[in-house]
gemmi code that builds the backbone of each chain (N, CA, C; Angstrom):
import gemmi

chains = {
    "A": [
        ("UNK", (-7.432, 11.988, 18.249), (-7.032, 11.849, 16.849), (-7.026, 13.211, 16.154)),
        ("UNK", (-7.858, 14.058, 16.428), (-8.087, 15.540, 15.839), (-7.023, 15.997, 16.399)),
        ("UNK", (-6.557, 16.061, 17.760), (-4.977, 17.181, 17.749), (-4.135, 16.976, 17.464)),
        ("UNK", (-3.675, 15.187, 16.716), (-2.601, 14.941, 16.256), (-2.468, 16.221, 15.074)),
        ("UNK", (-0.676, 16.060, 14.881), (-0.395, 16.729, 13.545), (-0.083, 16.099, 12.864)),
        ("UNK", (-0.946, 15.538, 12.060), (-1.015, 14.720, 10.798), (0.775, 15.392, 9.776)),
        ("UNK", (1.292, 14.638, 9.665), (2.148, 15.146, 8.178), (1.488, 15.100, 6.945)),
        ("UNK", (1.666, 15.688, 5.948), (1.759, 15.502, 4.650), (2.764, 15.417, 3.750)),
        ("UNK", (2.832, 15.097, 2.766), (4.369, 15.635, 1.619), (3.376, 15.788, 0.018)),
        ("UNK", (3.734, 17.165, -0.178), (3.103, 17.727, -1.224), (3.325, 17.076, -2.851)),
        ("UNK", (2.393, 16.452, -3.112), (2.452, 15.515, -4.434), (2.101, 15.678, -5.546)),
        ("UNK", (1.936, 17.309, -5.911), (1.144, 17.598, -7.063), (2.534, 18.031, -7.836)),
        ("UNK", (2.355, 18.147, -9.263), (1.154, 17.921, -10.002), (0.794, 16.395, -10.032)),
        ("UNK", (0.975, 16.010, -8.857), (0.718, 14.078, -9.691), (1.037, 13.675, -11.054)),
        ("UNK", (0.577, 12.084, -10.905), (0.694, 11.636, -12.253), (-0.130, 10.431, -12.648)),
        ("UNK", (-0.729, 10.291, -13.716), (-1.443, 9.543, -14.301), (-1.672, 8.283, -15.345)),
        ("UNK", (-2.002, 7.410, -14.953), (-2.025, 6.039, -15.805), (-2.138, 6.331, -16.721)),
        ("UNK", (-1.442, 6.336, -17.987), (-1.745, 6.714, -19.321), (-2.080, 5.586, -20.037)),
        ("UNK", (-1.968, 4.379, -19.530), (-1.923, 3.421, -20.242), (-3.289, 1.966, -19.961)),
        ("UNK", (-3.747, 1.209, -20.974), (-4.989, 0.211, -19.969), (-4.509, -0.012, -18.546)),
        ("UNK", (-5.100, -0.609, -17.901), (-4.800, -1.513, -16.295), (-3.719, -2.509, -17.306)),
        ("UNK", (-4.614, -3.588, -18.046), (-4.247, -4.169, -18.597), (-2.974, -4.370, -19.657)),
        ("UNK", (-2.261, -3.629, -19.824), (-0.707, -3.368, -20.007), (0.137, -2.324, -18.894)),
        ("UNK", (-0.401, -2.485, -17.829), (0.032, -1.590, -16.888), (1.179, -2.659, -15.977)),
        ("UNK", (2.141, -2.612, -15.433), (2.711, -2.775, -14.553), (2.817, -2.487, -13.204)),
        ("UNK", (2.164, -3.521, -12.169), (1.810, -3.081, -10.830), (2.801, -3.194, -9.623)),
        ("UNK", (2.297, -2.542, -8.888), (3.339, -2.971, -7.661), (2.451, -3.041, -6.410)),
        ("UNK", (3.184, -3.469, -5.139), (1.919, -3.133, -4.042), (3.076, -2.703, -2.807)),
        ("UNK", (2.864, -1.801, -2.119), (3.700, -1.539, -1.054), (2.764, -1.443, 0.112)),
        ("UNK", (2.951, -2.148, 1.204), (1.862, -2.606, 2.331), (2.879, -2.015, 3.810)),
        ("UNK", (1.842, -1.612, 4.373), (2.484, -0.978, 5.818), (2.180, -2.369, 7.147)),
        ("UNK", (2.218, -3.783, 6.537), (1.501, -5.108, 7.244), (2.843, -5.422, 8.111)),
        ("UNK", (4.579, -4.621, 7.779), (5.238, -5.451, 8.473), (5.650, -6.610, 8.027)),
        ("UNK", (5.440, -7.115, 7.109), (6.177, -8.504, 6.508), (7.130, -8.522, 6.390)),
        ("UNK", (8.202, -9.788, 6.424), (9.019, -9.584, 6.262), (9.365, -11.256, 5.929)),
        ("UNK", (10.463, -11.203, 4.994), (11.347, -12.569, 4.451), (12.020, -13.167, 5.716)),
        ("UNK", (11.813, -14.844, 5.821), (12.351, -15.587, 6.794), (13.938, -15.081, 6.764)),
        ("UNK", (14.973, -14.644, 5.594), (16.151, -14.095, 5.726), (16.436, -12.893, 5.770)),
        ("UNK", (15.606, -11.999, 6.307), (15.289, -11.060, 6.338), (15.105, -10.066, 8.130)),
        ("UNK", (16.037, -9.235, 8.374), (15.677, -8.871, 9.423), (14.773, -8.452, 10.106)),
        ("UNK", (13.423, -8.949, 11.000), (12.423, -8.203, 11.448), (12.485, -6.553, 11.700)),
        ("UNK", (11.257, -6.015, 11.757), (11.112, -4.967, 11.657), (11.285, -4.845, 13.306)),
        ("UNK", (11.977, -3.498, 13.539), (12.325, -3.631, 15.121), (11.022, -2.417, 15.912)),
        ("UNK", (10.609, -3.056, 16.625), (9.028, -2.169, 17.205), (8.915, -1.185, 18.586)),
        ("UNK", (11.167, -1.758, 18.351), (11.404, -0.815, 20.105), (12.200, 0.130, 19.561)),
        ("UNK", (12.436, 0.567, 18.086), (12.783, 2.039, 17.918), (12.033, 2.923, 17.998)),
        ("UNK", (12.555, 4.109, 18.861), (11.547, 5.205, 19.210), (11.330, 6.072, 18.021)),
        ("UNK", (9.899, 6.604, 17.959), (9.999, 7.031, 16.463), (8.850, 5.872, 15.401)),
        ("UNK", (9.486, 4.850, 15.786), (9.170, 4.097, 14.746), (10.184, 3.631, 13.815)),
        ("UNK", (10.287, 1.938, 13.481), (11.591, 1.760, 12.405), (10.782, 1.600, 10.777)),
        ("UNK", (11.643, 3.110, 10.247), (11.149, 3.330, 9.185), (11.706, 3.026, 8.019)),
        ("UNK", (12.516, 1.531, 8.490), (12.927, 0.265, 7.217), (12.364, 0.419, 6.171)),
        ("UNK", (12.524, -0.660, 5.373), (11.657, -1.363, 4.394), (12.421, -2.693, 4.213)),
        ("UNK", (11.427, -3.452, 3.481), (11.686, -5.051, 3.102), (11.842, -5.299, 1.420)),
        ("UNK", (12.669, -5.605, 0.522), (12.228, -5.801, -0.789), (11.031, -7.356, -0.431)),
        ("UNK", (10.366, -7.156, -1.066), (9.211, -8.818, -1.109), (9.305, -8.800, -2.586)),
        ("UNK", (9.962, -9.943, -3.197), (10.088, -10.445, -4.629), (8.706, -10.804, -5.377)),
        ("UNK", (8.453, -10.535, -6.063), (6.702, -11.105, -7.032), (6.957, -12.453, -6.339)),
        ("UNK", (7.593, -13.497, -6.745), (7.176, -14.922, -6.473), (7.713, -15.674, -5.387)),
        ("UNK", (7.541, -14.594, -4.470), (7.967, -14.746, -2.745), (6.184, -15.900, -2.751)),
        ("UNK", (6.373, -16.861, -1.687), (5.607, -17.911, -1.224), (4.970, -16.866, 0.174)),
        ("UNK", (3.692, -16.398, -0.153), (3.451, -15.778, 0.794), (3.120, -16.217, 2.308)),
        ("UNK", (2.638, -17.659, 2.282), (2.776, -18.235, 3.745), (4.197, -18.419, 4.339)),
        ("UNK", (5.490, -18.065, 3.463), (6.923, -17.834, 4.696), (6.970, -16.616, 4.950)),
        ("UNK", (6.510, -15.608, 4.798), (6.410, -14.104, 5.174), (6.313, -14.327, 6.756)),
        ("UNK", (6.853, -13.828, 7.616), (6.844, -12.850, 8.831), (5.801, -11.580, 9.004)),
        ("UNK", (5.421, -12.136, 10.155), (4.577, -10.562, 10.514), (4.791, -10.152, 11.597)),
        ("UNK", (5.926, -8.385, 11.327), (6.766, -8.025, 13.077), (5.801, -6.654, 13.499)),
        ("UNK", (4.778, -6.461, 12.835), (3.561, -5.400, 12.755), (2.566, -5.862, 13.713)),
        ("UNK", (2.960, -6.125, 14.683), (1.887, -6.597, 16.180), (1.077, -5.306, 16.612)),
        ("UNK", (0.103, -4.954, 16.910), (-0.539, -3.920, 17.374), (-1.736, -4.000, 17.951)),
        ("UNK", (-2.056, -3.619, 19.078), (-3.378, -3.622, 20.083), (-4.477, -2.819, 18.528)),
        ("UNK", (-3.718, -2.195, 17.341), (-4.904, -1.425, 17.084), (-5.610, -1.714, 15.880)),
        ("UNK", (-5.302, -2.885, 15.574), (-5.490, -3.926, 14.734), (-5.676, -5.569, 14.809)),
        ("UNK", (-6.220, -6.188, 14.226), (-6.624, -7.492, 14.581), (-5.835, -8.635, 13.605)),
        ("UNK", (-4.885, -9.068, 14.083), (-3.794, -9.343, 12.898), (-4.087, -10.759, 12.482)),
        ("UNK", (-5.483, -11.351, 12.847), (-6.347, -12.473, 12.710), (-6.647, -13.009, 11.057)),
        ("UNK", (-6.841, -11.757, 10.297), (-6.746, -11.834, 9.009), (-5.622, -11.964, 8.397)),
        ("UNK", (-4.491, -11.414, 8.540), (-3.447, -10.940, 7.332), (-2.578, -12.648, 8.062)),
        ("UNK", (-2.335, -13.472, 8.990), (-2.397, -14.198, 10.153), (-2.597, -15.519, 8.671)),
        ("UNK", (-3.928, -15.566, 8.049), (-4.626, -16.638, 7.636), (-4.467, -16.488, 6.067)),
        ("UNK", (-4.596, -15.087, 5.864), (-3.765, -15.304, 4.108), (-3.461, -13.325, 3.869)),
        ("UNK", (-2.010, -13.500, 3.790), (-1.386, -12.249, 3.211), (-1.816, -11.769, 2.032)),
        ("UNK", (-2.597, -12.328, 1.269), (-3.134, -11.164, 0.165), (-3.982, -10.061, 0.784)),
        ("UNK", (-4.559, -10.345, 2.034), (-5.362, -9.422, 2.360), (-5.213, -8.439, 2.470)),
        ("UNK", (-3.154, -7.978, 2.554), (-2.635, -6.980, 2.873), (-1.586, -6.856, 1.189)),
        ("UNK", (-1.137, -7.881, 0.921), (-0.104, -8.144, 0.445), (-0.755, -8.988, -1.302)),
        ("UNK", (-1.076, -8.521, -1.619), (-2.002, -9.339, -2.998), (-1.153, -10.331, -4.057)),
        ("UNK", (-0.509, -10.698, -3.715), (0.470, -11.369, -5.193), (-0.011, -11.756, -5.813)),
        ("UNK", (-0.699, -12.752, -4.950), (-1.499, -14.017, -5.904), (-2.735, -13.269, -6.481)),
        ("UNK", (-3.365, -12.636, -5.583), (-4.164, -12.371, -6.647), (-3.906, -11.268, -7.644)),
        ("UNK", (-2.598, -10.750, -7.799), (-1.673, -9.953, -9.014), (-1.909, -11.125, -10.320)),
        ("UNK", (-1.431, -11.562, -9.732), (-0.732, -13.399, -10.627), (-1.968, -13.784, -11.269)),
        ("UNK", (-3.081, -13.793, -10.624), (-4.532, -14.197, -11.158), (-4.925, -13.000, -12.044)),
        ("UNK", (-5.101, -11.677, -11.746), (-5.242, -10.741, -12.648), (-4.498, -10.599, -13.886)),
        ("UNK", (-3.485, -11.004, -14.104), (-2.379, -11.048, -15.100), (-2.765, -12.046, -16.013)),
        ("UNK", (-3.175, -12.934, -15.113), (-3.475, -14.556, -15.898), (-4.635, -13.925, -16.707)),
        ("UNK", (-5.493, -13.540, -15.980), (-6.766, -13.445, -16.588), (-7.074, -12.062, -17.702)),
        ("UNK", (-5.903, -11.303, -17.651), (-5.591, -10.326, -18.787), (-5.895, -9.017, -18.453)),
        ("UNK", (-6.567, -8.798, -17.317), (-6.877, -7.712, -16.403), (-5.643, -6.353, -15.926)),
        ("UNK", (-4.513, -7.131, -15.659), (-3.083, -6.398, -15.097), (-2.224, -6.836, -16.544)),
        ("UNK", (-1.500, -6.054, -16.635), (-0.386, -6.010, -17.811), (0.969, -7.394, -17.036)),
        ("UNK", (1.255, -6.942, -16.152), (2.546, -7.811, -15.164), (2.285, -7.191, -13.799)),
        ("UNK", (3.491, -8.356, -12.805), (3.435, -7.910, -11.778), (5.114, -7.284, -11.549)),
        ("UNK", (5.007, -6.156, -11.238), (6.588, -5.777, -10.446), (7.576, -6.391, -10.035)),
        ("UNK", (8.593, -6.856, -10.203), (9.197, -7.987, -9.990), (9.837, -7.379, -8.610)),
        ("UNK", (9.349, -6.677, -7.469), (9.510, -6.418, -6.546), (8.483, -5.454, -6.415)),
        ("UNK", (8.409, -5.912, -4.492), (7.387, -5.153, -3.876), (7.604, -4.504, -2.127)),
        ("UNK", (7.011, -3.916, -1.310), (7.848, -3.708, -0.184), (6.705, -3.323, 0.870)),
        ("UNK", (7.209, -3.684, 1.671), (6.738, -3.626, 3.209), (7.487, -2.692, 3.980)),
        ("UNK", (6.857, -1.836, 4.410), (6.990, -1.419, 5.797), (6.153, -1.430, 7.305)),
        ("UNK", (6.967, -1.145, 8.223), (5.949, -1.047, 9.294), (4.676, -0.373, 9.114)),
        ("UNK", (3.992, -0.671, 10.325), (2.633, 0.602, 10.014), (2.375, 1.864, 10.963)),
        ("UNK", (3.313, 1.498, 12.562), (3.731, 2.634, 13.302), (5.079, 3.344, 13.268)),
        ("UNK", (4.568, 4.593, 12.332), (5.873, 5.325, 12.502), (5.629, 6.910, 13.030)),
        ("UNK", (5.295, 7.046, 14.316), (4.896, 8.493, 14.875), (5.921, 9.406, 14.375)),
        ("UNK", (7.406, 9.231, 14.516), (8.247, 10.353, 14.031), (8.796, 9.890, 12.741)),
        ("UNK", (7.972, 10.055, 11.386), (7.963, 9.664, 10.211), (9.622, 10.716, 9.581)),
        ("UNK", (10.307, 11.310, 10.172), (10.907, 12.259, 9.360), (12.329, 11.392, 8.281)),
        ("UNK", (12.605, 10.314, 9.023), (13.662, 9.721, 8.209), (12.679, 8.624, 6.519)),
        ("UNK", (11.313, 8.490, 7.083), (10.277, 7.589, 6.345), (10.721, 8.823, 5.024)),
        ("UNK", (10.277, 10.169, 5.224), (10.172, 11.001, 4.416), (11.340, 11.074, 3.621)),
        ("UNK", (12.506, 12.074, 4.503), (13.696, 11.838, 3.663), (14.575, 10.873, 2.626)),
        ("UNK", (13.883, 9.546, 3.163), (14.826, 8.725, 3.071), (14.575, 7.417, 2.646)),
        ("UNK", (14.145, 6.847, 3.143), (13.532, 5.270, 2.954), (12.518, 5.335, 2.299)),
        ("UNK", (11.118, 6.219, 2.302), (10.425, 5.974, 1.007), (10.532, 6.729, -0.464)),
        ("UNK", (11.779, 7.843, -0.369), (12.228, 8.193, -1.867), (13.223, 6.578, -2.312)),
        ("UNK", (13.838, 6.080, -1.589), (14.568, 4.938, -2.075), (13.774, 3.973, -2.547)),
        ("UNK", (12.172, 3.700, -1.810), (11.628, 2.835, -2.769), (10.804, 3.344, -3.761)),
        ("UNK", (10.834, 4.787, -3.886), (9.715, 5.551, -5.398), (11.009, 5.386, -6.065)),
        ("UNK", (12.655, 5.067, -5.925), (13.530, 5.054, -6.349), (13.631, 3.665, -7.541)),
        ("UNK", (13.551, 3.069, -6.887), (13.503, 1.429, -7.400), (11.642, 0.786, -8.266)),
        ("UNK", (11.004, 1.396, -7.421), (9.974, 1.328, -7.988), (10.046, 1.572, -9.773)),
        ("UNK", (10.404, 2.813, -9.919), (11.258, 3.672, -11.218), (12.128, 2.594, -11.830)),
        ("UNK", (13.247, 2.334, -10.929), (14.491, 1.354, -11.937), (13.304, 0.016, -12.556)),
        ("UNK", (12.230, -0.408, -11.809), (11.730, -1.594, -12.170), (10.663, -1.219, -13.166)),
        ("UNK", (10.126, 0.076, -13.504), (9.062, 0.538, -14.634), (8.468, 0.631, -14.516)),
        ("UNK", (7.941, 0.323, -12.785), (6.622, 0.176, -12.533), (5.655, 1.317, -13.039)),
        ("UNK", (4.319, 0.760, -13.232), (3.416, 1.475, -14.104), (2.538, 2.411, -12.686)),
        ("UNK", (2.002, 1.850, -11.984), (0.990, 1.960, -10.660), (1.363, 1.383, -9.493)),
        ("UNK", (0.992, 1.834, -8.674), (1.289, 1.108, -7.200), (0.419, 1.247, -6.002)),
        ("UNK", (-0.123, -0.043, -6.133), (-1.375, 0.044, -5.218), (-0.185, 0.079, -3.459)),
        ("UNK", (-1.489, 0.976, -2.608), (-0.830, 0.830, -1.133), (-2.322, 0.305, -0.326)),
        ("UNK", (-1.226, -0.594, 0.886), (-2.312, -0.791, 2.277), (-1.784, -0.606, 3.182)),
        ("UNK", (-2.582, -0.200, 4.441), (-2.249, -0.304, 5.302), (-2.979, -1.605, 6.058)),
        ("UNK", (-2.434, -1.570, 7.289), (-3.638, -2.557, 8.407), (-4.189, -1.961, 9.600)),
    ],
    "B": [
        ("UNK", (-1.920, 5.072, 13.086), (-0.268, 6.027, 12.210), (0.018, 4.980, 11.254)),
        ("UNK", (-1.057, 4.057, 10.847), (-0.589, 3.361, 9.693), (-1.218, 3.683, 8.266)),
        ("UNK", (-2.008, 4.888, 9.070), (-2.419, 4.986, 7.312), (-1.983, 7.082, 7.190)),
        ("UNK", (-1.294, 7.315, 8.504), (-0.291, 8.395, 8.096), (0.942, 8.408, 7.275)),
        ("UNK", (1.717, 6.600, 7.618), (2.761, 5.633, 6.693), (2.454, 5.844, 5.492)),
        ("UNK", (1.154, 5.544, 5.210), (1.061, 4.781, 3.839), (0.295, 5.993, 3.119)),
        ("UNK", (-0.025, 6.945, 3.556), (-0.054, 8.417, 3.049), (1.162, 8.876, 2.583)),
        ("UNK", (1.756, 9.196, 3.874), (3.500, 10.030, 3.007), (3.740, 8.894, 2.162)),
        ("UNK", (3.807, 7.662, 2.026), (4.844, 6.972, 1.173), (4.290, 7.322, 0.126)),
        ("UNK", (3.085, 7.425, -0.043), (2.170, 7.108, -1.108), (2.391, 8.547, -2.241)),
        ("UNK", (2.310, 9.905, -1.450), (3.038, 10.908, -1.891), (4.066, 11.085, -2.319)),
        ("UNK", (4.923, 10.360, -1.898), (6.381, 10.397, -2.188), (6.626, 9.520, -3.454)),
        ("UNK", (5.733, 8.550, -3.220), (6.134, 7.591, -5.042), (5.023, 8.370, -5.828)),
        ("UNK", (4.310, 8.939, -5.388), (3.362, 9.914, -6.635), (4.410, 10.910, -7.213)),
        ("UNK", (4.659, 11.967, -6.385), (5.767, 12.805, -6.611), (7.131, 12.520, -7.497)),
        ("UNK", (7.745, 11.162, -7.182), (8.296, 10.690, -8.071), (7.630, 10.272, -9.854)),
        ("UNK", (7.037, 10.262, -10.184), (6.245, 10.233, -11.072), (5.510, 9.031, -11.479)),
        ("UNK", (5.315, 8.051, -10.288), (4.233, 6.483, -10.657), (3.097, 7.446, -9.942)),
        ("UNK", (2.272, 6.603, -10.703), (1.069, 7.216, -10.522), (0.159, 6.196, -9.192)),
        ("UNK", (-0.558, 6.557, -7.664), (-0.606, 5.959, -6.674), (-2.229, 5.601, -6.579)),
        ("UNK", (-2.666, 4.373, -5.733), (-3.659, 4.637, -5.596), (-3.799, 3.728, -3.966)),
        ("UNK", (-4.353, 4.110, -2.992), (-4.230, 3.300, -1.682), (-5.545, 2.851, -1.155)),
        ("UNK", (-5.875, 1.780, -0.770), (-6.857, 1.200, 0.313), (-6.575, 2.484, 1.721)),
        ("UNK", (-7.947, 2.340, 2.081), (-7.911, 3.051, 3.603), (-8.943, 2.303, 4.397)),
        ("UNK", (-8.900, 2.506, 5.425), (-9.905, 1.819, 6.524), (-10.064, 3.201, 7.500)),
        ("UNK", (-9.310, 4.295, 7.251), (-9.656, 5.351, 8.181), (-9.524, 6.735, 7.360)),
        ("UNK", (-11.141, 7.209, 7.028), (-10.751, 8.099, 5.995), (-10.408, 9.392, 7.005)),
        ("UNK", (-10.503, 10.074, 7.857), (-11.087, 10.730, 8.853), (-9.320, 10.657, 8.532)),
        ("UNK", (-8.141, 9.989, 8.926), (-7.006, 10.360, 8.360), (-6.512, 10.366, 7.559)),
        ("UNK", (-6.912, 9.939, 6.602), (-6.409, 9.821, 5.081), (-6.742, 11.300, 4.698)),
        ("UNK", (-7.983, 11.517, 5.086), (-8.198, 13.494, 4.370), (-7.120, 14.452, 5.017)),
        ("UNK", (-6.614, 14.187, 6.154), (-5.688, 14.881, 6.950), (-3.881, 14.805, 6.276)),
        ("UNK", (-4.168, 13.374, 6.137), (-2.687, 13.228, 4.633), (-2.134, 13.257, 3.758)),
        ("UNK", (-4.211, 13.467, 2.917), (-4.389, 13.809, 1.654), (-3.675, 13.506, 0.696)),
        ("UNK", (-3.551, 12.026, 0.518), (-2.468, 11.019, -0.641), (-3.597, 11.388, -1.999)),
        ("UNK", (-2.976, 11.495, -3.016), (-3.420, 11.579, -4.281), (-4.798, 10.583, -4.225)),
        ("UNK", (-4.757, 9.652, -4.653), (-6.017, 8.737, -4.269), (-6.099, 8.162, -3.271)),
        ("UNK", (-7.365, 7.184, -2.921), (-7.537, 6.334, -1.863), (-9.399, 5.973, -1.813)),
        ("UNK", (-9.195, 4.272, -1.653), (-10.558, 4.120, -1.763), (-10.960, 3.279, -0.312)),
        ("UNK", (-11.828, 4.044, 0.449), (-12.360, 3.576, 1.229), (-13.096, 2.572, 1.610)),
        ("UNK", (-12.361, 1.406, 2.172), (-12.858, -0.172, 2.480), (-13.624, -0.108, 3.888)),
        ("UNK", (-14.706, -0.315, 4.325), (-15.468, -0.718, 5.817), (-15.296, -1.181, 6.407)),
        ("UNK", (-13.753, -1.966, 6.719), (-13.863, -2.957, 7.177), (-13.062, -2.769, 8.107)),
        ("UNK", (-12.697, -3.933, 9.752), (-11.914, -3.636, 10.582), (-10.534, -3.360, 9.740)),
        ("UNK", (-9.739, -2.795, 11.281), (-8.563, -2.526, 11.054), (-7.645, -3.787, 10.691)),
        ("UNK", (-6.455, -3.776, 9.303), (-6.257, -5.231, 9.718), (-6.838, -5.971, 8.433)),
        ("UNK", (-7.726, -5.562, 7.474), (-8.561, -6.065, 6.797), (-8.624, -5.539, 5.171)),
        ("UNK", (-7.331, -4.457, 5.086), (-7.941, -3.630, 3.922), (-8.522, -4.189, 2.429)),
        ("UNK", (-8.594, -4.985, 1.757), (-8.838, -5.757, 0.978), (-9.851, -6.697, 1.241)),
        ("UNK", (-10.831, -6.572, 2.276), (-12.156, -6.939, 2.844), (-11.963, -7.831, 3.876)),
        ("UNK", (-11.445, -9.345, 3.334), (-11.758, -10.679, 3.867), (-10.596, -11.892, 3.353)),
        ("UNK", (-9.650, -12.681, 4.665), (-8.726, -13.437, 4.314), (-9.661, -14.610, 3.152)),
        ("UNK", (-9.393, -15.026, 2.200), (-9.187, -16.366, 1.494), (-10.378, -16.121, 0.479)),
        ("UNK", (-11.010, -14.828, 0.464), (-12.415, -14.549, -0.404), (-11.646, -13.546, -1.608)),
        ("UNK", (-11.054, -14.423, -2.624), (-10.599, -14.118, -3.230), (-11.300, -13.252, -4.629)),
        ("UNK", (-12.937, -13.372, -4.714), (-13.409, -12.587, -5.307), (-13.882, -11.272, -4.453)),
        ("UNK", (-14.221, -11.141, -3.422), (-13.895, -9.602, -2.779), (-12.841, -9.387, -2.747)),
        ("UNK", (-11.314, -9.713, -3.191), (-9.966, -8.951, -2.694), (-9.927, -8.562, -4.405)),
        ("UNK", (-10.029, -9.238, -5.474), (-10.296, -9.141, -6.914), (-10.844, -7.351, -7.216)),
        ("UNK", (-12.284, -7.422, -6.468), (-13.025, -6.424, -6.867), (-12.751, -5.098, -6.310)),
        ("UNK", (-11.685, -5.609, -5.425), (-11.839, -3.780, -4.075), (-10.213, -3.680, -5.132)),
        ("UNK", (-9.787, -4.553, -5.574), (-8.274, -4.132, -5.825), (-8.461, -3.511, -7.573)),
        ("UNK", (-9.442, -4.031, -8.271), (-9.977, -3.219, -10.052), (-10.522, -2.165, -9.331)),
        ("UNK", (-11.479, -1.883, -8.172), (-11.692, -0.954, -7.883), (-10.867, 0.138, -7.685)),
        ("UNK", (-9.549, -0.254, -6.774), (-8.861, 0.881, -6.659), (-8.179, 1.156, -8.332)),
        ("UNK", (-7.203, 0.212, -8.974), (-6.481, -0.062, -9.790), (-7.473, 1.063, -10.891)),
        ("UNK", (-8.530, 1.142, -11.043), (-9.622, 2.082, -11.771), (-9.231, 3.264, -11.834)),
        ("UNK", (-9.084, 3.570, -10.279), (-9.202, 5.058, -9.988), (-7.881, 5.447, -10.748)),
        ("UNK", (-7.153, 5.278, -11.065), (-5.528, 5.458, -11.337), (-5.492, 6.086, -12.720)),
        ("UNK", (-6.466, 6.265, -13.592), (-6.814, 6.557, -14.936), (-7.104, 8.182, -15.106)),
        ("UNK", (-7.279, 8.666, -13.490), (-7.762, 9.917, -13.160), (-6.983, 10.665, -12.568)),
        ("UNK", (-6.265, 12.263, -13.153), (-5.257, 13.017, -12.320), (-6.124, 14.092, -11.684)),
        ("UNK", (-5.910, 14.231, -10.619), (-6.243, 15.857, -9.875), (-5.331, 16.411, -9.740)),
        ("UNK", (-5.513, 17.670, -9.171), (-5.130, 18.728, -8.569), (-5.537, 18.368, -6.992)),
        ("UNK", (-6.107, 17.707, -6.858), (-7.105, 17.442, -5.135), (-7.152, 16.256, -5.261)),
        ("UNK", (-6.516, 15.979, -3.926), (-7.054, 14.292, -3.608), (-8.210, 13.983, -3.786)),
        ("UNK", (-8.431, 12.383, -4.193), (-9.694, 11.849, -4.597), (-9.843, 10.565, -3.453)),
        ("UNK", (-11.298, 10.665, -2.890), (-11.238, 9.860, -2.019), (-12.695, 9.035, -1.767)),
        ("UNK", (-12.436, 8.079, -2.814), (-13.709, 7.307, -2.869), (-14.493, 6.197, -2.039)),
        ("UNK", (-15.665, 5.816, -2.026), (-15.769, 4.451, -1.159), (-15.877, 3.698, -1.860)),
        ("UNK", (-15.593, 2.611, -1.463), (-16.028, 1.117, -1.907), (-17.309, 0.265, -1.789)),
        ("UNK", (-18.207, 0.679, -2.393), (-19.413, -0.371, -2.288), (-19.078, -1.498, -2.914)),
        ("UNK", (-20.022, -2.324, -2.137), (-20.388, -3.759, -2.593), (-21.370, -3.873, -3.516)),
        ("UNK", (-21.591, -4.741, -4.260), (-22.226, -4.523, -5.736), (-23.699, -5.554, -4.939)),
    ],
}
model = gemmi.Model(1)
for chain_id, residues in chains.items():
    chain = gemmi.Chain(chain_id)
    for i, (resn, *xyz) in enumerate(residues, 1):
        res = gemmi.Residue()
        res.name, res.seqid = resn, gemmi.SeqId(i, " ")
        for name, pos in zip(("N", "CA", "C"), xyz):
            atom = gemmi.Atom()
            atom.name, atom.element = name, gemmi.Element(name[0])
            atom.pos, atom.b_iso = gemmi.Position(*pos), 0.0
            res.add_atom(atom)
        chain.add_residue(res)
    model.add_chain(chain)
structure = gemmi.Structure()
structure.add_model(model)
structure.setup_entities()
């Protein structure tokens, strides 16, 4: 793990919640692999890694989600029995209710979680979703991996 | 390499100007990717948000992170998650 070469992409000056949690607008983008029953699986025999993405709608039914994120290096036993573990909606939906979160993002996104040759992830597919993230207002955006 | 993923992405929508904050289960790479925030969960891989259907531990690790987001650096911030 130490001789890998980790990437980075340089993110400063950052930026900051200016606003409560509680009028904030959230999002969640998860590396779990989910994916919509009409929705093409994530493919796990591109070399590299397929560095897709999925839109997942706020009031997607999280038990029809797909999971194409199989991996010896993870135990997919949890996310398997309830997708908030990776994927939180509902409990977005409960925070909102309860006055805690401002709203939820009316979109959210998945990607794989193996992507060794990340260079198209970089260029390309995750400026398109800091892209949309933006068109939707989002305030914050929580991430997971598995 | 799933929390090298969710590093760059995580940079990349910071950089764009939302402000980020991520679960990790492996800080040992997360310091190597150095995403703006990230709060360190104990738990297996597979698990970041603690425990399937325990909906008051997924509540508390997620205000936990959602917290950190109030705070800008210059240097990644990379906290743990205790249990209360």
């Amino acid at each position: 793990m130490k001789a890998y070469p980790y990437r980075r992409v340089d993110w400063r000056p950052g930026a900051v919640l200016k606003i409560p949690s509680a009028q904030a607008r959230i999002a969640v983008v998860t590396t779990a692999g989910f994916s919509l029953p009409d929705q093409p699986a994530f493919d796990a025999s591109i070399r590299g890694g397929d560095c897709s993405y999925r839109v997942i709608p706020a009031g997607t039914d999280l038990a029809s989600l797909r999971i194409s994120h199989t991996s010896d290096a993870f135990d997919i036993a949890g996310i398997t029995v309830d997708k908030n573990l990776a994927l939180p909606l509902d409990r977005l939906r409960e925070l909102v209710r309860d006055g805690v979160v401002g709203s939820r993002s009316p979109c959210h996104f998945s990607f794989m979680g193996s992507i060794p040759a990340p260079g198209r992830l970089i260029a390309k597919t995750a400026p398109e979703v800091a892209r949309m993230l933006a068109e939707d207002a989002a305030d914050a955006v929580l991430l997971t991996p598995v | 390499m799933c929390h090298q993923s969710v590093g760059l992405i995580q940079s990349i929508i910071e950089r764009a100007g939302i402000p980020t904050v991520s679960i990790t289960l492996l800080p040992e790479v997360t310091r190597r990717v150095s995403p703006p925030r990230a709060l360190f969960v104990d738990r297996p891989f597979g698990y970041p948000l603690g425990a399937p259907n325990d909906r008051q531990l997924q509540m508390r690790i997620i205000m936990t992170a959602l917290a950190m987001l109030a705070t800008s650096s210059q240097a990644p911030v990379l906290s743990n998650y205790q249990e209360e």
